[in-house]
N, C-alpha and C positions, 0 to 999 in steps of 0.2 A: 414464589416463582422468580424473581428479583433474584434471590440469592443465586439459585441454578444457576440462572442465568450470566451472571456474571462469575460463576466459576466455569461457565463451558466458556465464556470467552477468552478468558486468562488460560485456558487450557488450550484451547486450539489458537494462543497470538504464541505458544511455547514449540512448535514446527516454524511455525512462521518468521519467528523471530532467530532461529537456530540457521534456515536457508538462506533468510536476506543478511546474514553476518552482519550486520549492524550491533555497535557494543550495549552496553549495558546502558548507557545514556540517553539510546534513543526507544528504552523501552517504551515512554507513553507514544511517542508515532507509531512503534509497532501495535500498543492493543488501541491504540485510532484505528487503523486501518483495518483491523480484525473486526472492531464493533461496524465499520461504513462497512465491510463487505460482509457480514452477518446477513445485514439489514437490508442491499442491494438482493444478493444470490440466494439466501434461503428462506425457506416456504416461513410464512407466519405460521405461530404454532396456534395450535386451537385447545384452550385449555376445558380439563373437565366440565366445569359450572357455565361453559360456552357448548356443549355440545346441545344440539336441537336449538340455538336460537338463530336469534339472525347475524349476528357475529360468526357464529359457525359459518353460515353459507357464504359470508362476505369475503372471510378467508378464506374457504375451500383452495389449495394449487394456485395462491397466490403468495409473494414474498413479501417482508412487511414491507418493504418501500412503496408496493404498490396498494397496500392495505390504507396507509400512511397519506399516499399521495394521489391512487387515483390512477398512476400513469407507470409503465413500464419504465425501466432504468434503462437511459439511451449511451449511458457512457461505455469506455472501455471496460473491457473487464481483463486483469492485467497481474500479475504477482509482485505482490512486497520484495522490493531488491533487488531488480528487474534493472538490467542494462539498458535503457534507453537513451535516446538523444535530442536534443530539448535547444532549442530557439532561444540566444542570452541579447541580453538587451544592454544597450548602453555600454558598448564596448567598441576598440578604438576598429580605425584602417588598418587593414594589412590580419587583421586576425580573423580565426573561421569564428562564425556566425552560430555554430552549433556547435554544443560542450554534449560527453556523456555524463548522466545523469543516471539516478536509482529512483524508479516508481517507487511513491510513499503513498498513495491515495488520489481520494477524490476531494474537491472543498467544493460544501452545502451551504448554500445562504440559508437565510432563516425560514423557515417552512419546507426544508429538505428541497431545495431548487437545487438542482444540479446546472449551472451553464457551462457544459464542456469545458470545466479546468480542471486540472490534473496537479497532484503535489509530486517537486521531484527535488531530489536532494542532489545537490552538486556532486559528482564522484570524484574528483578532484580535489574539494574539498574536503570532503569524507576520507578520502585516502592518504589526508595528510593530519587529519585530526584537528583541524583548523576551531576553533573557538566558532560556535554557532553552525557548525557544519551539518546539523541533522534536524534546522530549521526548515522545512519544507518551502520551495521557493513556488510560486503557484503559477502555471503556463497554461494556454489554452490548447485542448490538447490536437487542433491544429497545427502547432506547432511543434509538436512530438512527434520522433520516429520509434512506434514500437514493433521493432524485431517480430518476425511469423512466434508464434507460443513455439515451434517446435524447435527454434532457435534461442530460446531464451536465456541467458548468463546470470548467473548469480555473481559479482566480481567478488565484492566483500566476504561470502559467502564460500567461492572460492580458495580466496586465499586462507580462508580459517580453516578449512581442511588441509590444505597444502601445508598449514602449519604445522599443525599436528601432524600429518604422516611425515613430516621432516625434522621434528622437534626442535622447531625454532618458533620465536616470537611472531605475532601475528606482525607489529612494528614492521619486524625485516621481513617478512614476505612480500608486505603492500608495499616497501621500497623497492624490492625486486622487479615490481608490477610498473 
């Protein structure tokens, strides 16, 4: 099961990671964020050698997070690469307060605790290809504005298409940006 398993995740972080235009370097945050939201959004499976026990009933129309922990997932529920706008810290007078940002996830203390923080990746940084730029920077996601879903931007994502139907480097489009 192990194995499956980790081939349906690498197969579905490959949409995921194609929308949020993020390069090739931020593969492991892309399949981070595909295994946290596996584990949040979909049902626990109920394998064979579990049906008629009490494993079965336990999962019946439950995801594993709540199999896991007992408790419904209270966090946002948001897309990989997602224009958002995030709360910076430690920054002078005279500058705004809030930078856009790209959803990367959620960060889990140890026993799967979720306390409303959110990973967001600088877009700023990201858009300049800045050394460490697709290190997830961790916010409470009080301090996050995420856009209605029927609003939602893909920037990175964006401009890799725009590349391609213009046959230019992805470089000069996110300069144009």
């Amino acid at each position: 099961h192990c194995e499956r398993d980790m081939g349906l995740t690498k197969e579905m972080a490959g949409p995921a990671f194609v929308r949020s235009g993020f390069p090739d370097k931020a593969w492991p945050c892309v399949l981070e964020y595909i295994s946290q939201a596996r584990t949040v959004f979909t049902e626990a499976p109920v394998y064979d050698y579990e049906n008629g026990t009490v494993h079965d009933t336990r999962k019946m129309g439950k995801t594993r997070f709540e199999v896991a922990t007992g408790n419904k997932f209270s966090g946002v529920k948001y897309q990989l690469g997602a224009l958002v706008y995030y709360r910076r810290k430690g920054i002078g007078l005279g500058t705004p307060h809030s930078a856009p940002g790209l959803f990367a996830g959620w960060r889990f203390d140890a026993g799967w605790h979720h306390r409303n923080v959110v990973k967001t990746i600088d877009y700023e940084a990201a858009r300049q290809d800045k050394h460490g730029a697709f290190l997830p920077i961790n916010v409470h996601d009080a301090e996050v504005v995420f856009p209605p879903t029927e609003k939602i931007e893909f920037p990175l994502g964006n401009a890799k298409d725009n590349a391609v139907k213009n046959s230019i480097g992805i470089e000069d489009e996110l300069r144009m940006n």
